[in-house]
mmCIF file as Biopython writes it, N, C-alpha, C and O atoms, coordinates in Angstrom:
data_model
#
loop_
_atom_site.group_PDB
_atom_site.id
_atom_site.type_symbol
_atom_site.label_atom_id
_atom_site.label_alt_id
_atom_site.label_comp_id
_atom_site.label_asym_id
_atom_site.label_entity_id
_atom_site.label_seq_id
_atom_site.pdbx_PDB_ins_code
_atom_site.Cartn_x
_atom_site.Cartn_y
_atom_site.Cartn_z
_atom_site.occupancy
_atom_site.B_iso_or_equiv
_atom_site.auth_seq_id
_atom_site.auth_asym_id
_atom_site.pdbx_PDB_model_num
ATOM 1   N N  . UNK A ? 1  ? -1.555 12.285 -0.959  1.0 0.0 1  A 1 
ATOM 2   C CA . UNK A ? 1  ? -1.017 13.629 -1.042  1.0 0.0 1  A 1 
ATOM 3   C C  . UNK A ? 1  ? 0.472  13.616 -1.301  1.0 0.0 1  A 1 
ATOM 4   O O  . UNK A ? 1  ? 1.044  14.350 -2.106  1.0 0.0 1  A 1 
ATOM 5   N N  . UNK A ? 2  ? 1.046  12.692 -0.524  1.0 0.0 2  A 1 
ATOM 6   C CA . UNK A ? 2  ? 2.560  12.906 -0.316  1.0 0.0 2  A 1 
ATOM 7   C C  . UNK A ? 2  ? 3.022  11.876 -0.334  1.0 0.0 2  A 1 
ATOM 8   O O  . UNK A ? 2  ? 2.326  10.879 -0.141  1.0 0.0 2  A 1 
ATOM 9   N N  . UNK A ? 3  ? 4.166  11.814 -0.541  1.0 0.0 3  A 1 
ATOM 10  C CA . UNK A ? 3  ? 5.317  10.119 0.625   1.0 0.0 3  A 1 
ATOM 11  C C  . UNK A ? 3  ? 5.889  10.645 1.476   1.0 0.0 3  A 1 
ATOM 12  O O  . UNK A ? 3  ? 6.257  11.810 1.322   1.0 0.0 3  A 1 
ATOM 13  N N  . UNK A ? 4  ? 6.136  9.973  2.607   1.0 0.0 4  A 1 
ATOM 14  C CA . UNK A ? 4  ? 6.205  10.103 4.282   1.0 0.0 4  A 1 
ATOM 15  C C  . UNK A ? 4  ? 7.958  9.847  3.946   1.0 0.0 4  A 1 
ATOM 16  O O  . UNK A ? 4  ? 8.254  8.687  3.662   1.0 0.0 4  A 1 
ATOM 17  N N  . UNK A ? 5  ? 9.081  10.864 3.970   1.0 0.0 5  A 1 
ATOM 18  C CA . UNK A ? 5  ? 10.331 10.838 3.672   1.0 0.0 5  A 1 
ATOM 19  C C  . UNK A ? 5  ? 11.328 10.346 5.144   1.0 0.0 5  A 1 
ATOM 20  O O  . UNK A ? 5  ? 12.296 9.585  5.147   1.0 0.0 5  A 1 
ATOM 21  N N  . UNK A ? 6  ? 10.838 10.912 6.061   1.0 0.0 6  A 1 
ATOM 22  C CA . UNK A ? 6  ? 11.395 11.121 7.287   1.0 0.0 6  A 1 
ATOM 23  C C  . UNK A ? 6  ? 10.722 11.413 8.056   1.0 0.0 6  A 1 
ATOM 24  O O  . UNK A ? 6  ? 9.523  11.594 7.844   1.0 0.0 6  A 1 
ATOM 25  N N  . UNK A ? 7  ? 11.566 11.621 9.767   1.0 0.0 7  A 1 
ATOM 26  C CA . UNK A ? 7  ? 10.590 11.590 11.501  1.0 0.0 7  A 1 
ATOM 27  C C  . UNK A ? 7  ? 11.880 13.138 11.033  1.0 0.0 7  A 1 
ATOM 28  O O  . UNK A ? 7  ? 12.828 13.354 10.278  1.0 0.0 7  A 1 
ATOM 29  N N  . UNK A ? 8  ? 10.998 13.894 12.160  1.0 0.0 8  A 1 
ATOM 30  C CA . UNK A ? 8  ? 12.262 15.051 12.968  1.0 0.0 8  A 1 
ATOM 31  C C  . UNK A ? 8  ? 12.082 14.601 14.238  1.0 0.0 8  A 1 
ATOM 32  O O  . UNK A ? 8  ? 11.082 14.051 14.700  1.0 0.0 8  A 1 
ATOM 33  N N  . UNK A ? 9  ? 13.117 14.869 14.780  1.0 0.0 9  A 1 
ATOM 34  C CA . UNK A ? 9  ? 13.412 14.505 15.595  1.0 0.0 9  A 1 
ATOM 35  C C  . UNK A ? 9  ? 13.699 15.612 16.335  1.0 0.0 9  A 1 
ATOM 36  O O  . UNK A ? 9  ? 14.150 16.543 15.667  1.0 0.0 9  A 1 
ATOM 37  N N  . UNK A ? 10 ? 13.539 15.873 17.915  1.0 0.0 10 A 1 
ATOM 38  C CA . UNK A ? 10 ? 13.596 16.875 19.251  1.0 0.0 10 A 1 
ATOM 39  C C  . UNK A ? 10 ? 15.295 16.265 19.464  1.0 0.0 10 A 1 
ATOM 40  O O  . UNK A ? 10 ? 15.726 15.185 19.870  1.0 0.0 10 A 1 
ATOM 41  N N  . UNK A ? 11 ? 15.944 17.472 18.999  1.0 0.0 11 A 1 
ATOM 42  C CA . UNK A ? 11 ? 17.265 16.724 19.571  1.0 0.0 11 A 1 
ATOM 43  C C  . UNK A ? 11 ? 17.483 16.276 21.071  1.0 0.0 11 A 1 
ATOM 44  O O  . UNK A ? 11 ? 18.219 15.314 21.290  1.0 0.0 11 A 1 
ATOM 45  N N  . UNK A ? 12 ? 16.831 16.982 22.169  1.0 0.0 12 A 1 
ATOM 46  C CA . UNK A ? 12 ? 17.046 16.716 23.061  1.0 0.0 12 A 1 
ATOM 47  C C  . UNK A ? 12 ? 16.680 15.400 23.993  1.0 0.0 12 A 1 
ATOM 48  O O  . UNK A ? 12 ? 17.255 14.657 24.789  1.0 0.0 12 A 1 
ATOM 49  N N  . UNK A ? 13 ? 15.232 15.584 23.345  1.0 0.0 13 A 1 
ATOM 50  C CA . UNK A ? 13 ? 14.268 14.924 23.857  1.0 0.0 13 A 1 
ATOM 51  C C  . UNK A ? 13 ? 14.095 13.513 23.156  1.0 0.0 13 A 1 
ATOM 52  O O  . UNK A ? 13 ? 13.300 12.672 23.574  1.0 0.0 13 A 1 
ATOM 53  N N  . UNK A ? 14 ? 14.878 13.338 22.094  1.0 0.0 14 A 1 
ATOM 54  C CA . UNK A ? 14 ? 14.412 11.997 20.583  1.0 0.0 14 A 1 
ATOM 55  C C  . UNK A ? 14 ? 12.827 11.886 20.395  1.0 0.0 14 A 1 
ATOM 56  O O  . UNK A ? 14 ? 12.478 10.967 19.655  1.0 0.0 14 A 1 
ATOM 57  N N  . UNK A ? 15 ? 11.716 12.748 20.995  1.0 0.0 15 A 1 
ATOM 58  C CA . UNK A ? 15 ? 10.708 12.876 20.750  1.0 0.0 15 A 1 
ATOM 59  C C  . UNK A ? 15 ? 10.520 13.323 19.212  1.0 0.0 15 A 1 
ATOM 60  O O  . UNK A ? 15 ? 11.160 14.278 18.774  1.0 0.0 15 A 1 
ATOM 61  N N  . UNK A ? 16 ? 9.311  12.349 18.137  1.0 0.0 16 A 1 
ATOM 62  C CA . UNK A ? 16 ? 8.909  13.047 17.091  1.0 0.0 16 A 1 
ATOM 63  C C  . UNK A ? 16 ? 8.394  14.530 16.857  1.0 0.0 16 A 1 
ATOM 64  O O  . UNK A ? 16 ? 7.364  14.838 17.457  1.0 0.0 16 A 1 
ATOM 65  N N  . UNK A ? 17 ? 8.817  15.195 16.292  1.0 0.0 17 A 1 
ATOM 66  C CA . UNK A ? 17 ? 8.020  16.341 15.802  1.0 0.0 17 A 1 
ATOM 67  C C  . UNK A ? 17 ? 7.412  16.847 15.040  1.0 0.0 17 A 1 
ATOM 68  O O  . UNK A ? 17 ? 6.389  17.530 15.082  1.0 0.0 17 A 1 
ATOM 69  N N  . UNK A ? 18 ? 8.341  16.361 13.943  1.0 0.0 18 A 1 
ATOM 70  C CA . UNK A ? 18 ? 7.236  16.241 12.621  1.0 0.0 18 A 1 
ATOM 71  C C  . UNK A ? 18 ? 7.783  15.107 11.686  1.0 0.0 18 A 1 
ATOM 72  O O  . UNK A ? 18 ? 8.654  14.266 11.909  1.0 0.0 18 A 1 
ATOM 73  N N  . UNK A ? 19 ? 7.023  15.330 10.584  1.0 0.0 19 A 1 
ATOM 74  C CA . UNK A ? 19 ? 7.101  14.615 9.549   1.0 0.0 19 A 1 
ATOM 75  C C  . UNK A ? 19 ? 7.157  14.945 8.555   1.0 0.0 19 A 1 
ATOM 76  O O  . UNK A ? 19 ? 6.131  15.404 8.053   1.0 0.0 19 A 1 
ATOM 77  N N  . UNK A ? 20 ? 8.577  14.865 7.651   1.0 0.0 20 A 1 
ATOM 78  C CA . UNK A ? 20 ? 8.671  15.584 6.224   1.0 0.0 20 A 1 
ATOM 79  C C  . UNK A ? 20 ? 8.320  14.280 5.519   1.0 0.0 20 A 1 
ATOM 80  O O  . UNK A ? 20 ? 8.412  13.100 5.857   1.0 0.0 20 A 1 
ATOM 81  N N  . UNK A ? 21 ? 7.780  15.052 4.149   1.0 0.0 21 A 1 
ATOM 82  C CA . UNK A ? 21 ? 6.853  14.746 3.118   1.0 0.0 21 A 1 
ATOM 83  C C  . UNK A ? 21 ? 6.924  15.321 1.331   1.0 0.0 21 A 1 
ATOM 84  O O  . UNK A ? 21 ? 6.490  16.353 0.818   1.0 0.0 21 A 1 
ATOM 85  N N  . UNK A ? 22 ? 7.461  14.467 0.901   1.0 0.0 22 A 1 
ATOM 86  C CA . UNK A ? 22 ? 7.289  15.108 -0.333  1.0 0.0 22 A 1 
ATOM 87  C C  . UNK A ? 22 ? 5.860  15.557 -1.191  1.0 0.0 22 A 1 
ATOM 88  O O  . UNK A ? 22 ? 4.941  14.861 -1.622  1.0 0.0 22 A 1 
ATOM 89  N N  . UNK A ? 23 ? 6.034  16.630 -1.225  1.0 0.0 23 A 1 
ATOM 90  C CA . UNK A ? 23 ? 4.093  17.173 -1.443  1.0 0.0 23 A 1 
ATOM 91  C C  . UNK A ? 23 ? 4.066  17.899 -3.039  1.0 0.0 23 A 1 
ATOM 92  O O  . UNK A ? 23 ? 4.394  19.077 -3.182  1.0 0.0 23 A 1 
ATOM 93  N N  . UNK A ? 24 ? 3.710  17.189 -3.995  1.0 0.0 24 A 1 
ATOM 94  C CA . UNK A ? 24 ? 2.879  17.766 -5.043  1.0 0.0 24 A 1 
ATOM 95  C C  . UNK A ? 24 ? 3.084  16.713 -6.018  1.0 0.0 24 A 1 
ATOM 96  O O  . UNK A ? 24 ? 3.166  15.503 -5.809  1.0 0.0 24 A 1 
ATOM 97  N N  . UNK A ? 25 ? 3.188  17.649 -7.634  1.0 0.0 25 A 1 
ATOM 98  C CA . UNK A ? 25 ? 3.571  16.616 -8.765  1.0 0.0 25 A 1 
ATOM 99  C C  . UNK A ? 25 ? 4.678  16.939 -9.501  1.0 0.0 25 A 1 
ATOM 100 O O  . UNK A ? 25 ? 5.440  17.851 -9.180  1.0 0.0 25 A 1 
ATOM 101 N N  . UNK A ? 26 ? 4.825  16.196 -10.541 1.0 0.0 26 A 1 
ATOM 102 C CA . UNK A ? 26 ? 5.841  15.754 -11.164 1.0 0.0 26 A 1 
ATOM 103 C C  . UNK A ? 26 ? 6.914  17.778 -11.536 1.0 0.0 26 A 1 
ATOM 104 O O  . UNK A ? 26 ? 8.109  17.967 -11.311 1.0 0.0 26 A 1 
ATOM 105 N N  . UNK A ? 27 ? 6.058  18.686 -12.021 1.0 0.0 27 A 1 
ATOM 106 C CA . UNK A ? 27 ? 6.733  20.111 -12.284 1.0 0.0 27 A 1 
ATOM 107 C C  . UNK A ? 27 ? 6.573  21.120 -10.888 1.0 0.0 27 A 1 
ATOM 108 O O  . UNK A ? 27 ? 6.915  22.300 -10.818 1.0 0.0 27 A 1 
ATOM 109 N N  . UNK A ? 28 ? 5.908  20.230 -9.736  1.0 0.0 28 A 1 
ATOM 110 C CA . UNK A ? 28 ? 5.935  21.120 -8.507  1.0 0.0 28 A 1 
ATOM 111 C C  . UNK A ? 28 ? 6.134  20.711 -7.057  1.0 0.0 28 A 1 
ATOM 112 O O  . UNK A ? 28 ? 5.429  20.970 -6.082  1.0 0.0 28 A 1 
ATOM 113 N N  . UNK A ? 29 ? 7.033  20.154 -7.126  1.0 0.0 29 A 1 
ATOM 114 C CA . UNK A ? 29 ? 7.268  19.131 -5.966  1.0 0.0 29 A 1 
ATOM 115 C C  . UNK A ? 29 ? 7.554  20.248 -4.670  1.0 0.0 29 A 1 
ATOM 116 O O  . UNK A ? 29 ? 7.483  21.452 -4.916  1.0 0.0 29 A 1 
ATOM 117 N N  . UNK A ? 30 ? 7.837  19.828 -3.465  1.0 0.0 30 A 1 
ATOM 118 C CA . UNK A ? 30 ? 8.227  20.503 -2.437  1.0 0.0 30 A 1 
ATOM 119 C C  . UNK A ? 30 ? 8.172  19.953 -1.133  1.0 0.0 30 A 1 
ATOM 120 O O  . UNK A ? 30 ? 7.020  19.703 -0.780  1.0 0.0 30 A 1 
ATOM 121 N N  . UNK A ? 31 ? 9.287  19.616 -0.087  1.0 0.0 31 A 1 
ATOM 122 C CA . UNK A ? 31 ? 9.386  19.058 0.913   1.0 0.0 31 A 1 
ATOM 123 C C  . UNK A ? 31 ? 8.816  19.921 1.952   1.0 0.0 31 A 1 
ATOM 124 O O  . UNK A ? 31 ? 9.104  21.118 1.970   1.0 0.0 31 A 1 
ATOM 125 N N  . UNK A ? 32 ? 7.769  19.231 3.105   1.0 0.0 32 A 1 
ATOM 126 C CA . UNK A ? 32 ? 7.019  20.033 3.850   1.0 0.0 32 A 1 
ATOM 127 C C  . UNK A ? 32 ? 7.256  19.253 5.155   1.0 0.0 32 A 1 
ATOM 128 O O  . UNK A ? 32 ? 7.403  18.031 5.181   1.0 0.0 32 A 1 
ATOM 129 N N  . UNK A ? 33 ? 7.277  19.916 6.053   1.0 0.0 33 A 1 
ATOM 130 C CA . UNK A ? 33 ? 7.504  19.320 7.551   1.0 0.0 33 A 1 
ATOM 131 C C  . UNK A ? 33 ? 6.432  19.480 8.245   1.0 0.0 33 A 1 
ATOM 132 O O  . UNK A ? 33 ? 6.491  20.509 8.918   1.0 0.0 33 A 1 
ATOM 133 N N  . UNK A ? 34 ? 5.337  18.809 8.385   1.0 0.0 34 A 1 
ATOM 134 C CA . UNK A ? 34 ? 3.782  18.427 9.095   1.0 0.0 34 A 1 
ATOM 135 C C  . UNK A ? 34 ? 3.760  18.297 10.665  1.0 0.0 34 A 1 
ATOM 136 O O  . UNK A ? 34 ? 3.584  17.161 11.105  1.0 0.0 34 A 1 
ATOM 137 N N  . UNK A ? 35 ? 3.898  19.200 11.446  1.0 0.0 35 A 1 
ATOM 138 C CA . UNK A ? 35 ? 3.819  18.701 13.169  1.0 0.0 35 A 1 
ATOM 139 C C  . UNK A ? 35 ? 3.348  17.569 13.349  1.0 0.0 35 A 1 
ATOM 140 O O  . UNK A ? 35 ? 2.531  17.295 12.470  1.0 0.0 35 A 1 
ATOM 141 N N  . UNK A ? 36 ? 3.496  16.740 14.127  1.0 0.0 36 A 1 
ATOM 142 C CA . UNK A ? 36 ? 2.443  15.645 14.853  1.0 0.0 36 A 1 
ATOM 143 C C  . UNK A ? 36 ? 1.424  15.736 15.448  1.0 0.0 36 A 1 
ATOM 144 O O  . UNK A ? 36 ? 0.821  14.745 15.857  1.0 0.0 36 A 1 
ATOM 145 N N  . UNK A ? 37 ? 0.978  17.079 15.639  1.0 0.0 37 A 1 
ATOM 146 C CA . UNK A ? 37 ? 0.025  17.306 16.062  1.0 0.0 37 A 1 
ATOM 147 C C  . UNK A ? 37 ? -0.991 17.242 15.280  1.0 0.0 37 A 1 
ATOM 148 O O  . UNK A ? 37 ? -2.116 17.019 15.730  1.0 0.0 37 A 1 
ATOM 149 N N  . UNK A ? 38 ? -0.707 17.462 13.739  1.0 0.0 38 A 1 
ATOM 150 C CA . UNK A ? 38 ? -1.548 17.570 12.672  1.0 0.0 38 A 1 
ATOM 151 C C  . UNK A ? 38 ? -1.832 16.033 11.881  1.0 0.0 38 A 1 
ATOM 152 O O  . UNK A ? 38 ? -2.519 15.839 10.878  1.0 0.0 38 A 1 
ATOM 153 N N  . UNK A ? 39 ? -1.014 14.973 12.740  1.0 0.0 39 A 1 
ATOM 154 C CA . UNK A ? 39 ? -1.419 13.545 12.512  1.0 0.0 39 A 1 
ATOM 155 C C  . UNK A ? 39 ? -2.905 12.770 13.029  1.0 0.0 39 A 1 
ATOM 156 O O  . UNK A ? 39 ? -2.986 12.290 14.159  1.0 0.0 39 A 1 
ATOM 157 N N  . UNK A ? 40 ? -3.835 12.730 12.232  1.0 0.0 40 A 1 
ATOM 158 C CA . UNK A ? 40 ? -5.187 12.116 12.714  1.0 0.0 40 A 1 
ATOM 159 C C  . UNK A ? 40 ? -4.819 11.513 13.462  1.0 0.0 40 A 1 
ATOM 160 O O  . UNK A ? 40 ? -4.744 11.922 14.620  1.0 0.0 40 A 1 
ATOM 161 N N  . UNK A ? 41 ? -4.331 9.935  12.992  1.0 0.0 41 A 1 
ATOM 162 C CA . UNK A ? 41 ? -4.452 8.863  13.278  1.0 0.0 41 A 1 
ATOM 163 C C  . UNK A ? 41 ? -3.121 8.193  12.295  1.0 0.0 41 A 1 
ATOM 164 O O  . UNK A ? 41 ? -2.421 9.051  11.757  1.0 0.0 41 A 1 
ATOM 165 N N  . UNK A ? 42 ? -2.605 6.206  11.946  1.0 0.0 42 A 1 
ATOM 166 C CA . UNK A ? 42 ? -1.441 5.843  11.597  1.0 0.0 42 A 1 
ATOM 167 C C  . UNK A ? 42 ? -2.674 4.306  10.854  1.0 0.0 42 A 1 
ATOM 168 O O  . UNK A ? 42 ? -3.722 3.998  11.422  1.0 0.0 42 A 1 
ATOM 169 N N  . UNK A ? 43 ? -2.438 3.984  10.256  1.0 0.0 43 A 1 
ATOM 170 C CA . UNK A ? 43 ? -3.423 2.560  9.860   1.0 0.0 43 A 1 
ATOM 171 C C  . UNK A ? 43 ? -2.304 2.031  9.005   1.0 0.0 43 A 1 
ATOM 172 O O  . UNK A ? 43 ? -2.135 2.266  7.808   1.0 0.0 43 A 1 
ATOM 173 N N  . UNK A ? 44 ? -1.649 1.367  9.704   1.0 0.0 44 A 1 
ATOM 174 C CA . UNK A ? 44 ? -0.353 0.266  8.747   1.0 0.0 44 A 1 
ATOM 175 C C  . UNK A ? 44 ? 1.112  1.070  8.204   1.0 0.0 44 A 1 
ATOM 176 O O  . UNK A ? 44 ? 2.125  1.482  8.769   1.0 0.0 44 A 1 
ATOM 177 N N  . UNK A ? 45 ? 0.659  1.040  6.933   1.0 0.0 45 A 1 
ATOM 178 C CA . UNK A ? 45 ? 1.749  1.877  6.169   1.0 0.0 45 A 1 
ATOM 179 C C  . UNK A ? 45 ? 1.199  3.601  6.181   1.0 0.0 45 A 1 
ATOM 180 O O  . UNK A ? 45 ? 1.976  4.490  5.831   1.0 0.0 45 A 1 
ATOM 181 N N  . UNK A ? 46 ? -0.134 3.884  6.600   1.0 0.0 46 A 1 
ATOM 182 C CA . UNK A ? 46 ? -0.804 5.071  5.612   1.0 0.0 46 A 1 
ATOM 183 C C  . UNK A ? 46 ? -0.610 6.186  7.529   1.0 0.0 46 A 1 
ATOM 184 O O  . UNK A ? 46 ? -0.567 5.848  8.712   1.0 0.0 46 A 1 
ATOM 185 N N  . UNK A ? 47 ? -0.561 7.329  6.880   1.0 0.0 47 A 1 
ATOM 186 C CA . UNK A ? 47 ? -0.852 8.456  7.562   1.0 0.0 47 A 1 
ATOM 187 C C  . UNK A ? 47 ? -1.953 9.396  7.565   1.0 0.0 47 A 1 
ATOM 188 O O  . UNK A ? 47 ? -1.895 10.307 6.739   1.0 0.0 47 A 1 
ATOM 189 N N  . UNK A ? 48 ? -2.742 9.350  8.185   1.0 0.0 48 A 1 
ATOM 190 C CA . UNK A ? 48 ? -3.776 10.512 8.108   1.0 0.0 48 A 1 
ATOM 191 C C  . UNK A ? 48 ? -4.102 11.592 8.529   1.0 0.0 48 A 1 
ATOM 192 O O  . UNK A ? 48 ? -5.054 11.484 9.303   1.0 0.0 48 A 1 
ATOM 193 N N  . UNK A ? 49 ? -3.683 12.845 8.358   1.0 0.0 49 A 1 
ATOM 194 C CA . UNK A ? 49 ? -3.659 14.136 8.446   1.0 0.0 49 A 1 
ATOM 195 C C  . UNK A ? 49 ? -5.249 14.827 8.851   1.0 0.0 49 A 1 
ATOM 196 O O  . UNK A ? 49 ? -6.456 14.722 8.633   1.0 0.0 49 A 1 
ATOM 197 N N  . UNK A ? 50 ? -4.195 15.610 9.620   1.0 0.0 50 A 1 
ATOM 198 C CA . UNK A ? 50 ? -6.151 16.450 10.349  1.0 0.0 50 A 1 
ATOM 199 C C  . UNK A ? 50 ? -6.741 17.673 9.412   1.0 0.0 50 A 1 
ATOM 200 O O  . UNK A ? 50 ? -7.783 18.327 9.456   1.0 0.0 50 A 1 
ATOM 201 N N  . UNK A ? 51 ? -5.444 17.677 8.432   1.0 0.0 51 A 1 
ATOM 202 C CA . UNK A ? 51 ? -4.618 18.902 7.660   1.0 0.0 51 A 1 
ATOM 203 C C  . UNK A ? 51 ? -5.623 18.315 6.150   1.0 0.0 51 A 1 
ATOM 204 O O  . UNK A ? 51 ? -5.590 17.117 5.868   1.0 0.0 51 A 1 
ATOM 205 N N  . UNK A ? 52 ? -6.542 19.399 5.210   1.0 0.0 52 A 1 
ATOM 206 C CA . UNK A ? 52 ? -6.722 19.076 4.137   1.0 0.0 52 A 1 
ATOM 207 C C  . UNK A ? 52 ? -5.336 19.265 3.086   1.0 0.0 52 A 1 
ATOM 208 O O  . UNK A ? 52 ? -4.264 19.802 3.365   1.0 0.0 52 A 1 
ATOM 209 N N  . UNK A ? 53 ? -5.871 18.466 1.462   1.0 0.0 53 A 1 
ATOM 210 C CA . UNK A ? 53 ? -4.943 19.253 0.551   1.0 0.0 53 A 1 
ATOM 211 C C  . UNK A ? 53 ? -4.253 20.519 0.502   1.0 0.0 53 A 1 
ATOM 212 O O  . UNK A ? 53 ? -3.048 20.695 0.328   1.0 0.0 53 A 1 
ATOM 213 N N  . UNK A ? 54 ? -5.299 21.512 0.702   1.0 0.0 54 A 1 
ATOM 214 C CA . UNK A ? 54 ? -4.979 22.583 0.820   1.0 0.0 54 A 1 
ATOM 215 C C  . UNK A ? 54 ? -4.235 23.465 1.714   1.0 0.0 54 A 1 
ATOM 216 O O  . UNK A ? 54 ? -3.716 24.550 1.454   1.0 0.0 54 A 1 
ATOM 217 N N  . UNK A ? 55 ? -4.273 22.765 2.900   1.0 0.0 55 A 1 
ATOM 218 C CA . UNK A ? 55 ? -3.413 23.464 3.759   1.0 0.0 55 A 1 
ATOM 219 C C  . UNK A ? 55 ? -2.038 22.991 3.804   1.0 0.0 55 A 1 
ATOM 220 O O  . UNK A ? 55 ? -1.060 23.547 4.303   1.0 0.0 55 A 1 
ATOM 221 N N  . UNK A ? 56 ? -2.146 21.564 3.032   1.0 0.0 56 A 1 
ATOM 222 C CA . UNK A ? 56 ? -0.659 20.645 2.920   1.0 0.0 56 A 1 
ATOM 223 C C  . UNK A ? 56 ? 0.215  22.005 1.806   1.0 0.0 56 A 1 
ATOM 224 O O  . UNK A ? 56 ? 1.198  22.718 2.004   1.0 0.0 56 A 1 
ATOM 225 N N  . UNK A ? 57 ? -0.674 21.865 0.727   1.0 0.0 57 A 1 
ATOM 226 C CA . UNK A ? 57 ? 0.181  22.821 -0.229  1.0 0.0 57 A 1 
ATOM 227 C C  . UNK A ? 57 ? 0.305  24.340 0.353   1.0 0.0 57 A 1 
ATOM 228 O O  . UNK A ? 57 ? 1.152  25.079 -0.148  1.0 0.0 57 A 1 
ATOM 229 N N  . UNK A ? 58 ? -0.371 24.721 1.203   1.0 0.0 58 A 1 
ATOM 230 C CA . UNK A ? 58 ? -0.110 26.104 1.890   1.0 0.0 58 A 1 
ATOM 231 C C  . UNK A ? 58 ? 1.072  26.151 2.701   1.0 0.0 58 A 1 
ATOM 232 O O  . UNK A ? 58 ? 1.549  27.248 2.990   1.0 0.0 58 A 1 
ATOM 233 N N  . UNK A ? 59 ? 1.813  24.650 3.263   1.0 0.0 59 A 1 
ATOM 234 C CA . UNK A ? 59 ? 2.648  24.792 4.142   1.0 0.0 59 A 1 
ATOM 235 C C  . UNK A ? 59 ? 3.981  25.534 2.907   1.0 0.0 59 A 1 
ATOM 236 O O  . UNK A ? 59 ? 4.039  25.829 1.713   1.0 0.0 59 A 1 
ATOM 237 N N  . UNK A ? 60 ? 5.019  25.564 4.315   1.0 0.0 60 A 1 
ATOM 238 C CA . UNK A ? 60 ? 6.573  26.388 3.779   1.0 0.0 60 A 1 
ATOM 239 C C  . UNK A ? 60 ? 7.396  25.670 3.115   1.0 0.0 60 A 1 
ATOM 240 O O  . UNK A ? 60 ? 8.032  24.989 3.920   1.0 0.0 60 A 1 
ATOM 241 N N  . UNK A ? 61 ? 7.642  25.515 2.296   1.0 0.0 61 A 1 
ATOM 242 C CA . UNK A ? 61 ? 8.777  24.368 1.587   1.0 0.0 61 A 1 
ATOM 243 C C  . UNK A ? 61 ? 10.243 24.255 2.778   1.0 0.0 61 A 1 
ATOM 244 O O  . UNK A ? 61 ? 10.925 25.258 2.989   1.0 0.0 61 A 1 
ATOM 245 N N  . UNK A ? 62 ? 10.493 23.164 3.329   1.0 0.0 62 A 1 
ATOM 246 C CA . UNK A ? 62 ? 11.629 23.165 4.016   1.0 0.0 62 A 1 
ATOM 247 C C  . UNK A ? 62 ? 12.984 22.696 3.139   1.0 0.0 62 A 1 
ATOM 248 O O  . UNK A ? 62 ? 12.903 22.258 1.992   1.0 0.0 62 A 1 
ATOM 249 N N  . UNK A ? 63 ? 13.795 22.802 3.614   1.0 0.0 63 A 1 
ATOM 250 C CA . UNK A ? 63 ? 15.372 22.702 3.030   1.0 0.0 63 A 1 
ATOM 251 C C  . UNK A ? 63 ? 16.000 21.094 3.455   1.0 0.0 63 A 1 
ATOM 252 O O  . UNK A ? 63 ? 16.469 20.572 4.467   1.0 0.0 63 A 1 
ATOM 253 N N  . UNK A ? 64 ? 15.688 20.659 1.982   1.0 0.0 64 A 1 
ATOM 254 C CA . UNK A ? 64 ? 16.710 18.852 3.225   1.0 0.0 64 A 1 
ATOM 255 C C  . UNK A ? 64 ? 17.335 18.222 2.044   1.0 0.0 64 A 1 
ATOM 256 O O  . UNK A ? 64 ? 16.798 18.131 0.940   1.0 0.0 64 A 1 
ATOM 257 N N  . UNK A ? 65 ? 18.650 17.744 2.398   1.0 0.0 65 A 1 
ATOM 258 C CA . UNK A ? 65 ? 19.719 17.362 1.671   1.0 0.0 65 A 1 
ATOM 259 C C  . UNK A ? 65 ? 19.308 15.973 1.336   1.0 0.0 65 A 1 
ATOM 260 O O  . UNK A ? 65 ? 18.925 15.166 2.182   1.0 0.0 65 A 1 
ATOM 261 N N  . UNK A ? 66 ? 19.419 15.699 -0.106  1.0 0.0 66 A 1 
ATOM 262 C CA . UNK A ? 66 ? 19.159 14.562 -0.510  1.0 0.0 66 A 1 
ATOM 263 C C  . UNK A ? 66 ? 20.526 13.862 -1.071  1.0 0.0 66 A 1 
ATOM 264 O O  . UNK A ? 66 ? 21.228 14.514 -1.844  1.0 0.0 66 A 1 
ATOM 265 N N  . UNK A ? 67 ? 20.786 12.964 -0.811  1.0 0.0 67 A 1 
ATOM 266 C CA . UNK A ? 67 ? 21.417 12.158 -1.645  1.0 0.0 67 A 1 
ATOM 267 C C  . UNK A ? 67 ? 21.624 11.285 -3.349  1.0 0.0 67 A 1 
ATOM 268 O O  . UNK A ? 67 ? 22.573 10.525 -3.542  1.0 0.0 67 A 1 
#
C-alpha cells in the first residue's frame, strides 16, 4: 500500500501513536498517519494493517515537512 516514513510520537509519554505513510501512486500521493491501534501485527521489515486499501485511501492527508 504504502512506505512506513516515520513513528509519532506521544510527546509526553515517547509512546508510539501512529505511523505516517506515504499512500498512493506516482499523480496521487498523500501522507497518512495510521493509529497503532490499526496495526495487525509487524513480520520483519513489513507492517500489517487491520485497515483495508480502502480505508487507507479514505484516511486525511496529514501535513509533514520533507527535506
Amino acid at each position: 500500500m504504502g512506505k512506513l516514513d516515520r513513528l509519532v510520537l506521544d510527546e509526553k509519554s515517547g509512546a508510539i501513536t501512529h505511523i505516517q505513510m506515504l499512500e498512493g501512486h506516482l499523480w496521487g500521493k498523500k501522507d497518512v498517519a495510521i493509529p497503532v491501534a490499526d496495526i495487525e501485527f509487524t513480520d520483519g521489515e513489513t507492517v500489517y494493517l487491520k485497515l483495508d486499501k480502502n480505508a487507507v485511501k479514505a484516511l486525511p492527508a496529514v501535513k509533514v515537512k520533507r527535506k
